[in-house]
C-alpha positions in Angstrom: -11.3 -11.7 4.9 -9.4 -8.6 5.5 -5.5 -7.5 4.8 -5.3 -5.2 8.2 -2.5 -2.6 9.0 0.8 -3.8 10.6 3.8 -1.9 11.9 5.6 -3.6 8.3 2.6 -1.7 6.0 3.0 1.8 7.8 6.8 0.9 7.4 7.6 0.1 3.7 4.5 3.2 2.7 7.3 5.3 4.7 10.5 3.8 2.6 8.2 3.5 -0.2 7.3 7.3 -0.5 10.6 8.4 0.6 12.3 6.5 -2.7 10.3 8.0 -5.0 12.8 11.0 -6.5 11.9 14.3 -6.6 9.8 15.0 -9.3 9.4 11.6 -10.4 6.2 9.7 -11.4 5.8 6.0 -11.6 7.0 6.5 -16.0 10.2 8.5 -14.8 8.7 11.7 -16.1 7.9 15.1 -14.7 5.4 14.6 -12.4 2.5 17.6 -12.3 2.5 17.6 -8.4 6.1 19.1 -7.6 9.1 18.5 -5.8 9.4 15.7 -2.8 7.5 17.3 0.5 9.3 17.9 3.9 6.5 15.9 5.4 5.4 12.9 4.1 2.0 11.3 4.2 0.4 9.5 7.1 -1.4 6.9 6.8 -4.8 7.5 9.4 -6.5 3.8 9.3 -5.8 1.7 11.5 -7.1 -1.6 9.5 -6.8 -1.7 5.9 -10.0 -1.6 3.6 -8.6 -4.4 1.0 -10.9 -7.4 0.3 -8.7 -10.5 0.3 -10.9 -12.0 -2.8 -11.9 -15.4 -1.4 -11.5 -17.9 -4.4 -7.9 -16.8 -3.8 -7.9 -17.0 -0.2 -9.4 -20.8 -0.2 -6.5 -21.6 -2.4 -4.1 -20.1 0.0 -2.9 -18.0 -2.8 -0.4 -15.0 -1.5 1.2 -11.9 -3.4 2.4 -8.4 -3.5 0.4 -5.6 -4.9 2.3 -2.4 -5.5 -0.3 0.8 -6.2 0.7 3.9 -7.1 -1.7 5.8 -5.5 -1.9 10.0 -5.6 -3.2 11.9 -1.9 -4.5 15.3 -2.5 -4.0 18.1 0.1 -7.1 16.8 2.5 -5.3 13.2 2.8 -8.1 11.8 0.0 -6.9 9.1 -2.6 -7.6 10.3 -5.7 -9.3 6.9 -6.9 -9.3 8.3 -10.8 -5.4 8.3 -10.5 -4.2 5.4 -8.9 -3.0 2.4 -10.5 -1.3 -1.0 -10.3 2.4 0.3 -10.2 3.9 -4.1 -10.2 0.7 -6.4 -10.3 0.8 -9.8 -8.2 0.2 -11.8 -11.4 -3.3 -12.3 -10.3 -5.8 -9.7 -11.9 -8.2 -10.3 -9.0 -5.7 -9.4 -6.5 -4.7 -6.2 -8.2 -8.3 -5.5 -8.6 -8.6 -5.9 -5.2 -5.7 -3.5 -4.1 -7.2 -1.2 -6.6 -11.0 -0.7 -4.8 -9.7 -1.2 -1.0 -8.0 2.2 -1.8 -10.2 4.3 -2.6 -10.9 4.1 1.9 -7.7 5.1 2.4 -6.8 7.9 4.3 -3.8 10.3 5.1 -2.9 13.1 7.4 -1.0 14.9 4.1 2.2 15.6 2.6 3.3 19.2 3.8 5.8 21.6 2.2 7.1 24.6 4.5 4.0 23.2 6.7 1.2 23.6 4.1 -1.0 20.5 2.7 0.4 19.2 -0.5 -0.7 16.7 -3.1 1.7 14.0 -3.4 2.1 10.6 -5.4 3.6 7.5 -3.5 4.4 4.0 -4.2 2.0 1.9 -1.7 2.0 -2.1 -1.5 -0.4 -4.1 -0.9 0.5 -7.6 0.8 -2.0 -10.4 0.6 -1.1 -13.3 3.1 -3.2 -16.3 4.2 -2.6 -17.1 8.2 -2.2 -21.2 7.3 0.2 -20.8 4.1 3.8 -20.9 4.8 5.5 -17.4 4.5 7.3 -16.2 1.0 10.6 -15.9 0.3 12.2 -13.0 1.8 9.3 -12.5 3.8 10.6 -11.6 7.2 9.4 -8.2 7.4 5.7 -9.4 7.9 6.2 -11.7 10.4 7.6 -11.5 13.8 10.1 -14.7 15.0 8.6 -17.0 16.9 4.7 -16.7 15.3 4.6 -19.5 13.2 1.5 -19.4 11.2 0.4 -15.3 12.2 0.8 -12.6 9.8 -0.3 -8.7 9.5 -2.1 -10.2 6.3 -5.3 -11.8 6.0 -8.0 -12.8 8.2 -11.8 -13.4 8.3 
């Protein structure tokens, strides 16, 4: 029980990085790493490491994660630094979020086309294929596909 990579992930990492201000962390501080880069980060997998814990998913229980995860120059997560940024309300689905990524990876941030660290803003959706969709959940699935998600499956 896997939450894999849809167009909607890659999509909202891309909004989500872009709104973070320059020079902003996740406390509205200076943030150590430096102004917003010219490039931002890619994200390289192609199905997304997080475990979909399975007490949860025989309940049919759904929710947002929202990490704030920092990439260093090579497109690693720094596992030490990230950190539930909005929890789902269910510890073991930010705990979840939390390990899956630590297998992230990312082609990285550039600045004037060299590798820079950078700290974004990436969410984590948990969705059961049988449970009916959340509110204002449109972005994750497509008209027409009653009951298929880019969320979870065995």
């Amino acid at each position: 029980m896997y939450i894999r990579a849809g167009a909607a992930a890659i999509l909202v990492l891309s909004v989500s990085a872009a709104g973070c201000s320059k020079g902003e962390s996740s406390t509205g501080t200076t943030s150590e790493v430096g102004p917003r880069p010219d490039v931002l980060p890619s994200m390289l997998n192609k199905d997304l490491p997080f475990r979909y814990p399975s007490a949860l998913y025989a309940r049919k229980v759904q929710a947002n994660v929202t990490l704030r995860v920092f990439i260093d120059r090579d497109g690693r997560v720094v596992s030490e630094s990230t950190h539930v940024a909005e929890s789902s309300g269910h510890a073991s689905l930010d705990s979840a979020a939390v390990r899956g990524s630590t297998d992230l990876r990312f082609i990285p941030a550039k600045t004037r086309g060299a590798a820079v660290p950078v700290s974004i803003l990436f969410p984590v959706y948990f969705r059961h294929p049988d449970a009916p969709p959340l509110p204002g959940d449109s972005v994750l699935r497509k008209p027409g596909t009653q009951g298929q998600t880019s969320g979870a499956r065995r």
